[in-house]
N, C-alpha and C positions, 0 to 999 in steps of 0.2 A: 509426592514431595514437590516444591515448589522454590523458587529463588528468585531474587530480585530481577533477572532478564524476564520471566514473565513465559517466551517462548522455548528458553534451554530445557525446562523439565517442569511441562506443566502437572494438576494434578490429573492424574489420567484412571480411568474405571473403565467398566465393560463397555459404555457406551461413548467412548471418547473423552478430549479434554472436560472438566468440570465447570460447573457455570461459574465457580470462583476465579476459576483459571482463564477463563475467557474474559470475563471482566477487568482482571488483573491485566492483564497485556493489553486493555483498549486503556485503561487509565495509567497505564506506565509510556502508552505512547502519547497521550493528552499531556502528561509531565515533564517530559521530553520535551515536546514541542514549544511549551510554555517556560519550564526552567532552562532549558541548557542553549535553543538556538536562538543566534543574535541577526537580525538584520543587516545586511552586506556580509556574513559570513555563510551560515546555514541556507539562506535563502533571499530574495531580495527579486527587483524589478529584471526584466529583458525588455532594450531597446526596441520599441514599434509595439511591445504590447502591454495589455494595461493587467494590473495585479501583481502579484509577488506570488513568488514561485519556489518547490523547492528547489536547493543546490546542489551541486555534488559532495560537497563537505557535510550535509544536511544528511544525504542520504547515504555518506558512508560513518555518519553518527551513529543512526540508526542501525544499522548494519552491527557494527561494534557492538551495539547498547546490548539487541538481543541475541549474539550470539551467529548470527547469519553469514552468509558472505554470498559475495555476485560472482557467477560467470557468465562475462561478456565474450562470444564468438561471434567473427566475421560473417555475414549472412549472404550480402551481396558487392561485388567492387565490379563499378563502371568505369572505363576510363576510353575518353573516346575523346576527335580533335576537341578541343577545348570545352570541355567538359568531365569531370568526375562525379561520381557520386557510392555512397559507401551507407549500405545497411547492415545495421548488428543488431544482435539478437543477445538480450541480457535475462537469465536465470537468476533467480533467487534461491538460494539453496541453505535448508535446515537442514543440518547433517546430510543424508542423500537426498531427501527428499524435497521437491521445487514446489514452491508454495506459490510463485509469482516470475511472469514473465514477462518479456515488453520487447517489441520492434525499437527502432530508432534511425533515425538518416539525418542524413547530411551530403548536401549537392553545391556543386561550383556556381550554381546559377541562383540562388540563394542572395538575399539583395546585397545580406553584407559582405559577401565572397565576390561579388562582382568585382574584376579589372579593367583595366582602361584596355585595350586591346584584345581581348580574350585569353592573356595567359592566365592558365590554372596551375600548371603546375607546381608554383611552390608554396599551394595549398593542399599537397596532397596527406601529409600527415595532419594536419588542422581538422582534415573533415573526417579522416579516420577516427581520430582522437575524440570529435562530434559527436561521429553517430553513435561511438562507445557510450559519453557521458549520457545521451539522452536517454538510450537503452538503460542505462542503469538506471539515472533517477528516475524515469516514468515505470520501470517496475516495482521501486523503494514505494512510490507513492503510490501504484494500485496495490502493495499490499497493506498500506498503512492508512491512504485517504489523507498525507499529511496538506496537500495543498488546498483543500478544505477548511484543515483546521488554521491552518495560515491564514486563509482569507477571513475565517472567523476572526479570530485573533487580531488581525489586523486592521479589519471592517466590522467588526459586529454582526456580521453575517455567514451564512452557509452553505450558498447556493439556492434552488429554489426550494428546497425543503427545509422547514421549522426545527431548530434546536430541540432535542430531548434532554429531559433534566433528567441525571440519573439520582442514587440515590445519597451520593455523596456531593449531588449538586451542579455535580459537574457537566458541560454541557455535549451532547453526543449528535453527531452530525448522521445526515444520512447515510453517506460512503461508509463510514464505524459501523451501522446501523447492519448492512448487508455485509461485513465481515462477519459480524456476531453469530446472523442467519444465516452464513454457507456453513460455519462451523456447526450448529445446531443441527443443517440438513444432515451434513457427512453422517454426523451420531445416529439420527435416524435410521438413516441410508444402512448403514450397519449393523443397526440395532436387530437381533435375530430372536431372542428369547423374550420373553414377557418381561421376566426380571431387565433386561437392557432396555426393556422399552419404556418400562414404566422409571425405569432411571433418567431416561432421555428427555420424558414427560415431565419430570421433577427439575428438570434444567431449562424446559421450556418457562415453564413456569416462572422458575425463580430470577430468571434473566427480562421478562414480563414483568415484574414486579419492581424490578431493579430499573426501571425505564432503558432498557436497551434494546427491546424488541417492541412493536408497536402491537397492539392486540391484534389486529388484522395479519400479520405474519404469527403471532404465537397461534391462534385457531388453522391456518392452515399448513404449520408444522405438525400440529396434534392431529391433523386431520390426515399427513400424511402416516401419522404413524399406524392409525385404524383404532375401531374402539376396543 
């Protein structure tokens, strides 16, 4: 059974989610990206660097959309004469299970943290609160590849690898591209009976055909499965 989040209850068989299902949750997240987030809210520029980026409101959209939610824990606190610095550690978690994870910091030495004297301290919740946001949006976007689709979106481009047209037209980037492929592997990886396998083979396929896997990963999926 399936529903509009895409990752709440995909359609699931012996050999894992279904190639609908999988498809489903890369074009509900290209929808996303495209219908619902605005520039200077969901995502937008960082001073000193060049691109747009997602944001934390971006990446707790997301979150929402399919059902997810983050936990962010403390990793490491520095605090030394003038100097702090504060590493978290953010979990993506579907029901129990962690799909995506991500370091993050934040330090007083930091150009835009810098003070005229060396006080830090009454940046110490600032960078806490830092390394929290980054930990979370930098695991929203390695489980989704939204800053990809953003630079697409906003550039016409997608990093150094070429746009896949799927079959609804729509354009699939590389990041998507190796989402698709871990999901496929897992099924493999699992896949124990002929019946599971030749199921697995049928989703290789059909995600092949759908432009969301390039021939070069469909042959050496199938090739992991044996003949």
């Amino acid at each position: 059974m399936t529903n509009e989040t895409g990752l709440q209850k995909q359609e699931q068989g012996p050999s894992g989610p279904s190639v609908q299902a999988i498809i489903k949750r890369e074009e509900d997240v290209l929808q996303c990206v495209r219908g619902v987030f605005k520039t200077g809210i969901h995502y937008g520029r960082v001073p000193g660097v060049k691109g747009d980026f997602l944001w934390q409101a971006g990446a707790n959209t997301l979150l929402s959309r399919f059902g997810l939610k983050a936990d962010v824990q403390l990793e490491k606190a520095t605090h030394e004469e003038h100097f702090i610095h504060y590493v978290a550690r953010a979990k993506i978690l579907h029901g129990e299970k962690v799909v995506a994870e991500c370091l993050g910091s934040a330090n007083s030495r930091e150009k835009k943290y810098v003070r005229k004297g060396g006080e830090v301290w009454d940046l110490d919740n600032t960078l806490l609160k830092m390394a929290q946001k980054r930990a979370k949006v930098g695991a929203v976007d390695q489980l989704f590849g939204v800053n990809a689709l953003i630079d697409q979106m906003e550039n016409g481009s997608s990093g150094s690898k070429p746009l896949m047209a799927t079959g609804e037209g729509n354009p699939f980037t590389a990041q998507q591209e190796s989402h698709v492929e871990a999901d496929l592997r897992q099924a493999a990886e699992e896949a124990k009976t002929e019946e599971e396998k030749n199921a697995v083979r049928a989703n290789i396929d059909a995600c092949f055909k759908a432009g969301k896997i390039t021939r070069n990963v469909a042959e050496h999926l199938a090739m992991d499965l044996g003949s």
